[in-house]
MARTOR-665645 format. One record per residue (C-alpha): x, y, z. Coordinates in steps of 0.02 Angstrom, whole numbers, plus 50000, padded with zeros to 5 digits. Example, Ala and Ser with C-alpha at 12.3 -4.5 7.8 and 13.67 -1.06 7.14 Angstrom:
BEGIN
506154977550390/506844994750357/
***
This chain:
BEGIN
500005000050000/500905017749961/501215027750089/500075040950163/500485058450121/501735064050284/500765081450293/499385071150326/500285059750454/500915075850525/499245079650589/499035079450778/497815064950863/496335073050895/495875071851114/494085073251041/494535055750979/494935049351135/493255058451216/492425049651070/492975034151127/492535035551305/490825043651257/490355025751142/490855013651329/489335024951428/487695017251452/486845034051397/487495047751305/488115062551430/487325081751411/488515085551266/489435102851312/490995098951205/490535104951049/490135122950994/488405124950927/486765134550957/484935125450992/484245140550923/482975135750766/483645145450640/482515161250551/480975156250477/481845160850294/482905147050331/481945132850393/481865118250261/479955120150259/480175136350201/481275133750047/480735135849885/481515117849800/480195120849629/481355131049531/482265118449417/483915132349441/483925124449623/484545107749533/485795116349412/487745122749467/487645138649520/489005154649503/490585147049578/490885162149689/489055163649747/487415168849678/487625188149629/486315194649727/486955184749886/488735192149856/487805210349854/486945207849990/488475203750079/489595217450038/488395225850115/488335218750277/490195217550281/490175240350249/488635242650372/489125232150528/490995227850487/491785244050415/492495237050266/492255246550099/491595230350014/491005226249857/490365209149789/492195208249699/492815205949887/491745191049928/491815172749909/490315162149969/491095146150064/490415129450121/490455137250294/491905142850390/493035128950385/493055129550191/493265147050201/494905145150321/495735132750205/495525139950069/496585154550136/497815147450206/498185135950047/497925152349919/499335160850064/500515150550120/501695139050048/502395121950134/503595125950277/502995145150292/502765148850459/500975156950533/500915166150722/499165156750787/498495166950931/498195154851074/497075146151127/496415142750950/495175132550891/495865116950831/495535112850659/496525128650601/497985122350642/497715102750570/497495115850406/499165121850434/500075105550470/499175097650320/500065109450191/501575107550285/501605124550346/502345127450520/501195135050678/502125146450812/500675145650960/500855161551076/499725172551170/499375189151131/500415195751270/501785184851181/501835190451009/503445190750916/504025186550749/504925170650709/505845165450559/504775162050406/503335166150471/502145173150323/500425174950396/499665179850572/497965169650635/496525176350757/494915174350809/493895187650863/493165183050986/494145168551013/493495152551035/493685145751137/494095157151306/492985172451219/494065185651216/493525199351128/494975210551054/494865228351088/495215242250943/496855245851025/497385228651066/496925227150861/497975241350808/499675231650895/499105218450785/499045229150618/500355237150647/501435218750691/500725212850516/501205229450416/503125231150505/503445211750448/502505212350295/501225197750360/499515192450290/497945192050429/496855178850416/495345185750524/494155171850610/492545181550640/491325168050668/490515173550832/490555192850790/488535194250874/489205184951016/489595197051140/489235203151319/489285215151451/489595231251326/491055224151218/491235230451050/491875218050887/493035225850778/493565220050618/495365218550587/495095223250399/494235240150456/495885248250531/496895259550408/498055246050282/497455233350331/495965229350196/497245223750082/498225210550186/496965201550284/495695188450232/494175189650346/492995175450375/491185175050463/489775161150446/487945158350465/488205144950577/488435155150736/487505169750710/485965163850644/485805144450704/486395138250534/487565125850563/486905109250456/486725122450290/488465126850275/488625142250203/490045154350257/490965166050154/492535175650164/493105193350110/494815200250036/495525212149911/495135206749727/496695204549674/496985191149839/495315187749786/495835182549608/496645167649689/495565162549823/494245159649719/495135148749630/495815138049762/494015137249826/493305132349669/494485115649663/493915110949843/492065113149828/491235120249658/489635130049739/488515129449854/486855123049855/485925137249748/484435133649881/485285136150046/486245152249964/484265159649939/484045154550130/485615165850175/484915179450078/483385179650156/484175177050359/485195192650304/483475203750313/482935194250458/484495192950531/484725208950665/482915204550755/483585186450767/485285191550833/484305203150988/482905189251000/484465176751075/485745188751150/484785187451331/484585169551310/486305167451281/486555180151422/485575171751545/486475155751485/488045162751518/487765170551682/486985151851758/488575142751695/489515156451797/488705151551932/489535133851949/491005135451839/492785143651931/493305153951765/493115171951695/491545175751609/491735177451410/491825193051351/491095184851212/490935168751100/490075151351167/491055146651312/491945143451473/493655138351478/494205136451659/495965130551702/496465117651832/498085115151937/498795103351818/498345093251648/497945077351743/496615086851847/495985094351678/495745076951611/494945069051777/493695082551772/493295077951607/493115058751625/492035063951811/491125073651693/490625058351562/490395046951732/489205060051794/488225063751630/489285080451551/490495080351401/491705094051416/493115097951277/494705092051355/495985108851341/497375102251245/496365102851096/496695120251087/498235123251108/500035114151164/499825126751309/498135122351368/498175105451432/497875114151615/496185117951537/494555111151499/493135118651384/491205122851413/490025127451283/488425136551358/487665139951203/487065121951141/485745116151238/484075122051286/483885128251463/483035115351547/484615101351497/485795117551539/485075118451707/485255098351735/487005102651654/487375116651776/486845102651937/488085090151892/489545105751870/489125111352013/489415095352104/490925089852015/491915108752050/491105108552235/
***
């Protein structure tokens, strides 16, 4: 049998494997808090009951970078609410995030460049790096410094998964990191509505140079309880845009024509669904804080408290399964972070939040 491409072998075991594993040997499936979704039903506009499947264009390819009147609508949204002077020649609709994500950092970087990952990260951006054979410097914010070959600079704003939210002036070091070392920005905004207690997202892309060097990327999933369609798109300078397209176009063609007319029509509905769950994900928020020794979010989906030592990280996290919880173990996201576990607040409805919340609270009492 040939041998399996080594920037696939380098490609770190998953611990979600391992929680995977321990999850199958339980006699009933624990509360799952260890993934990162909403139980939100999505807006009407985008409920399979309300899509229009009779037009025979809904069975036929559609425009490889996305249907023209979705990219409109989303240049847009990207000058109203994220500051950048947009056009539908800056956008690329994505099968969701993750697409989105690898497709820049395969148009950017070449094997053994080096990209700056802001830490913790979530973890499938850097399996994308190690699978082009690119090379990931984890450091924290407070941390940053350039090391050799490094090409590009990674964030999420807020992060996932200890939801920090940058502020303007904490973004400005940034820029002005990526403009002295001549770096490209690639810009995780996924969870840009998710945000508490009076703190402010800022897009990267918005701050003076930087609309040409960083490739931004947001999602329906988050926002607007849209996870199973997959639609996500990204934004960059046309002529970064020139290539992008084209890498995304030889990973997935287009996107169903149908769920792109679902998009559309959650962009109108969109702001009235984004203040009809901000208390509920408040409220959420504030109950988990109740049981679980951490700092509240400033924004994002989650808790991500930190124990004396990565052996107490993991033993809460196999009491948790014993008990009926599924936390994320911490070294998922980030070499650093095995001291850590993670708590999503956001994915179930409040009654299994508040049997949820019980069990924490006996397991951390």
């Amino acid at each position: 049998m040939p041998d399996v491409s080594s920037h696939v072998r380098s490609l770190k075991q998953s611990v979600y494997a391992s929680l995977a594993e321990k999850m199958k040997a339980l006699p009933e499936p624990p509360i799952g808090l260890h993934l990162g979704d909403t139980y939100a039903v999505p807006p009407a506009a985008a409920r399979w009951e309300q899509l229009d499947l009779s037009s025979p264009g809904n069975y036929r390819y559609s425009h490889p970078s996305g249907l023209p009147v979705l990219l409109e609508a989303l240049a847009n949204k990207l000058m109203r609410e994220n500051g950048i002077a947009a056009t539908p020649e800056w956008v690329q609709v994505t099968c969701g995030a993750t697409h989105a994500l690898h497709s820049a950092v395969h148009t950017l970087l070449q094997p053994d460049d080096g990209v700056i990952i802001l830490s913790p990260y979530w973890p499938l951006f850097g399996g994308m790096v190690r699978c082009l054979g690119a090379v990931d410097h984890e450091m924290a914010f407070e941390e940053l410094e350039m090391r050799p070959g490094v090409k590009a600079l990674y964030l999420a704003n807020p992060n996932n998964p200890d939801g920090r939210v940058y502020l303007r002036q904490e973004l400005e070091r940034l820029a002005a990191f990526a403009c002295e070392h001549d770096l490209w920005v690639i810009s995780d905004e996924c969870y840009e509505h998710y945000l508490y207690d009076g703190h402010r997202h800022v897009s990267i892309a918005s701050l003076p140079g930087m609309s040409e060097r960083t490739v931004s990327v947001f999602s329906f999933s988050k926002s607007y309880a849209m996870a199973g369609h997959r639609v996500g798109y990204l934004c960059a300078h046309p002529q970064v845009m020139l290539w992008l397209r084209r890498l995304a176009n030889h990973s997935v063609y287009n996107i169903s024509p149908s769920l792109q007319k679902a998009a559309l029509a959650v962009l109108e509905q969109g702001p009235a669904f984004v203040q009809e769950w901000a208390p509920v994900y408040v409220a959420a928020r504030e109950r988990m804080a109740q049981v679980v020794r951490a700092p509240r979010p400033q924004g994002g989906a989650y808790f991500f408290p930190r124990f004396g030592s990565a052996e107490a990280a993991w033993d809460f996290v196999e009491r948790g399964l014993q008990a009926g919880v599924a936390v994320a173990p911490g070294a998922a996201f980030g070499d650093a972070y095995a001291h850590h576990v993670r708590i999503c607040f956001t994915c179930v409805d409040t009654p299994t939040l508040e049997r949820a919340c019980e069990i924490l609270g006996r397991l951390t009492g």
